[in-house]
C-alpha positions as CSV (number, residue, x, y, z in Angstrom):
1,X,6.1,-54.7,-83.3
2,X,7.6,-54.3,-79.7
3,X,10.7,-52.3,-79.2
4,X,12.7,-52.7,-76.4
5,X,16.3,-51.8,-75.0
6,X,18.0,-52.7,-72.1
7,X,19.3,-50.6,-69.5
8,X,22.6,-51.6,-68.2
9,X,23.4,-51.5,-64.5
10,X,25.1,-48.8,-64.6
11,X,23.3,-46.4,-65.7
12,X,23.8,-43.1,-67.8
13,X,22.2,-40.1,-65.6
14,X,21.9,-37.0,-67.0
15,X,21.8,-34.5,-64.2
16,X,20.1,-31.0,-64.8
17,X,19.0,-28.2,-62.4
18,X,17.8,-24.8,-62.4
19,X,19.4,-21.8,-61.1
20,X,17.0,-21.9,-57.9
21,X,17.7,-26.0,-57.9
22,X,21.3,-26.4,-57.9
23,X,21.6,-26.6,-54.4
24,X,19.1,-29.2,-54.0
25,X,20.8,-30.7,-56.5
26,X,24.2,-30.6,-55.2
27,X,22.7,-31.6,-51.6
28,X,20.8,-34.6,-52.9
29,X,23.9,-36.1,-55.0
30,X,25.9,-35.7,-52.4
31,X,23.1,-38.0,-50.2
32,X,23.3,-40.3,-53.0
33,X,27.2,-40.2,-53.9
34,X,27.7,-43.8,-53.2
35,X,25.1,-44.9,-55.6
36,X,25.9,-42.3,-58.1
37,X,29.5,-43.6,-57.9
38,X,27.9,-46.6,-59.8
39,X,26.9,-45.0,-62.5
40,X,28.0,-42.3,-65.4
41,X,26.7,-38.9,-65.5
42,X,26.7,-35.9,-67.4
43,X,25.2,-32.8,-67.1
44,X,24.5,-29.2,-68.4
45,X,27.7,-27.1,-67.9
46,X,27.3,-24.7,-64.8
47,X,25.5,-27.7,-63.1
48,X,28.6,-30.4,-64.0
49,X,30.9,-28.2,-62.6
50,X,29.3,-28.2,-59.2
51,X,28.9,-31.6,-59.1
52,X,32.5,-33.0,-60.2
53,X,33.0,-30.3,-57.3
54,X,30.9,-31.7,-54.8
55,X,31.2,-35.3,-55.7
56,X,34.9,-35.0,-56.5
57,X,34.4,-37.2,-60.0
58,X,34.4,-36.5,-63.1
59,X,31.4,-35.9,-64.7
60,X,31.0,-35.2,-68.5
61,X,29.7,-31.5,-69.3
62,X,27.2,-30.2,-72.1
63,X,26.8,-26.8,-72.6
64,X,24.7,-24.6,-70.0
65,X,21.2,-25.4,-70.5
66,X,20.7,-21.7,-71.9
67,X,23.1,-22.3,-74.6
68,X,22.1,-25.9,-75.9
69,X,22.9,-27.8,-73.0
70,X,18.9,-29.6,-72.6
71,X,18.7,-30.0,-76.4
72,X,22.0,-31.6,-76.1
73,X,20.8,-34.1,-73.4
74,X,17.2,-34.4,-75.4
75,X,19.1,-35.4,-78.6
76,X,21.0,-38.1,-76.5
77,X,17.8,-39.5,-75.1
78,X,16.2,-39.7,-78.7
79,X,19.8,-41.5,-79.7
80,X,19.5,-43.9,-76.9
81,X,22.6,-42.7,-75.2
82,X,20.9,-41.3,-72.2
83,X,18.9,-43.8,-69.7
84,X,17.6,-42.0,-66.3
85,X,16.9,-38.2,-66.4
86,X,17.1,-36.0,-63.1
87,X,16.0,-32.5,-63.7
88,X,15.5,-30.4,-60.6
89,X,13.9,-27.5,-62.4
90,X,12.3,-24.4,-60.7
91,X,8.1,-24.2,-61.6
92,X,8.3,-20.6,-59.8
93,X,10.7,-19.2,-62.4
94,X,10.1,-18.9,-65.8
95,X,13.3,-19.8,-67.9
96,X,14.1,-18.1,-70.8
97,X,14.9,-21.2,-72.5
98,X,11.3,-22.7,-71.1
99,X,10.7,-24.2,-74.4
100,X,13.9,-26.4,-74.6
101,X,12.6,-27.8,-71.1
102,X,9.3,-28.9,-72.4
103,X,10.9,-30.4,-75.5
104,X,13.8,-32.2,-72.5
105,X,10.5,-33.3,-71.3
106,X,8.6,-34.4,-74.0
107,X,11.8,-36.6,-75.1
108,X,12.0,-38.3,-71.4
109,X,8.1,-39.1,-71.9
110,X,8.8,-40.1,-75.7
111,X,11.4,-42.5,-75.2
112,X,9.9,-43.7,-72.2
113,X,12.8,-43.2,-69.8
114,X,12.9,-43.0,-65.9
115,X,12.8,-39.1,-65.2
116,X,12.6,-37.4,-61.6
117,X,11.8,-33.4,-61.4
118,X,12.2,-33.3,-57.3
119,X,13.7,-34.7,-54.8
120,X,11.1,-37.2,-53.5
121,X,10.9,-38.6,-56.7
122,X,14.8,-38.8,-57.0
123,X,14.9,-40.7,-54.0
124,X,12.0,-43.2,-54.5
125,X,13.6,-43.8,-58.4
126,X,17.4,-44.3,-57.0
127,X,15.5,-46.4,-53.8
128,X,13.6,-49.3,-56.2
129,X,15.9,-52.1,-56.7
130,X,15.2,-52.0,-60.6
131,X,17.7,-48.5,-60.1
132,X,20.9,-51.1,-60.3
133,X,20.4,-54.1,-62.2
134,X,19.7,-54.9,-65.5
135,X,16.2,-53.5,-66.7
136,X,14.2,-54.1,-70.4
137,X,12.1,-51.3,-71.2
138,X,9.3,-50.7,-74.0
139,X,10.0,-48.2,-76.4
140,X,6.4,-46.7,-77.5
141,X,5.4,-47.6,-81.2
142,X,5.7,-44.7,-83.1
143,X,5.3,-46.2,-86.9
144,X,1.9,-44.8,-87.7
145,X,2.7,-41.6,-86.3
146,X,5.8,-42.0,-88.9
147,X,3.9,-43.6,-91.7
148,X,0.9,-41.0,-91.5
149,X,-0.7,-39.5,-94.8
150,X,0.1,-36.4,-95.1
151,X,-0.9,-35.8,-98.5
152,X,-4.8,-34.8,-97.1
């Protein structure tokens, strides 16, 4: 059995950077304010704050990605409640919270949502035309993986 949900035209973007990346964050929403202005977003804490800063909006905040904040956005991807992901994260630096970014990813991946780890790819994602209309995506089959034996 296909699943599928819609994405809405406006969109719910989570927004998520590493220490290292919050400039190129900040720089790149602020080259994209008008077409963020379309959409909602929330972000891990430190991040939110300099972005309701920089894009003078309010923007919903999570905890710092530390303290919760990417398992916060990974459980709103698994509940549906999260549609495009933009995580600027730093491949120089190890995190200490490196795990929870895997898992961030793994959920993107799972749930089979747009997700952009750089700029280039933030900018060809917000540049297609599917970015802000309507958009139908499949959501994987995961029964067998659900209904597996695991009795052996």
């Amino acid at each position: 059995m296909v699943k599928q949900r819609k994405l809405e035209a406006r969109k719910r973007i989570a927004l998520v950077a590493h220490d290292n990346k919050k400039k190129e964050l900040i720089d790149w929403a602020i080259y994209n304010k008008t077409a963020l202005a379309r959409h909602d977003l929330l972000a891990t804490g430190t991040t939110g704050r300099l972005l309701e800063d920089a894009l003078d909006r309010s923007i919903k905040k999570l905890l710092s990605g530390p303290f919760g904040g990417d398992q916060q956005i990974g459980a709103l991807i698994a509940e549906g409640n999260v549609d495009i992901l933009i995580f600027f994260w730093d491949p120089m630096e190890a995190q200490p919270h490196d795990p929870d970014i895997k898992a961030l990813l793994r959920l993107a991946v799972t749930w089979n949502i747009p997700f952009a780890c750089d700029r280039a790819t933030a900018d060809f994602l917000f540049t297609s035309p599917l970015m802000h209309d309507e958009y139908t995506c499949t959501i994987p089959d995961y029964s067998n993986y659900i209904k597996r034996n695991l009795s052996k």
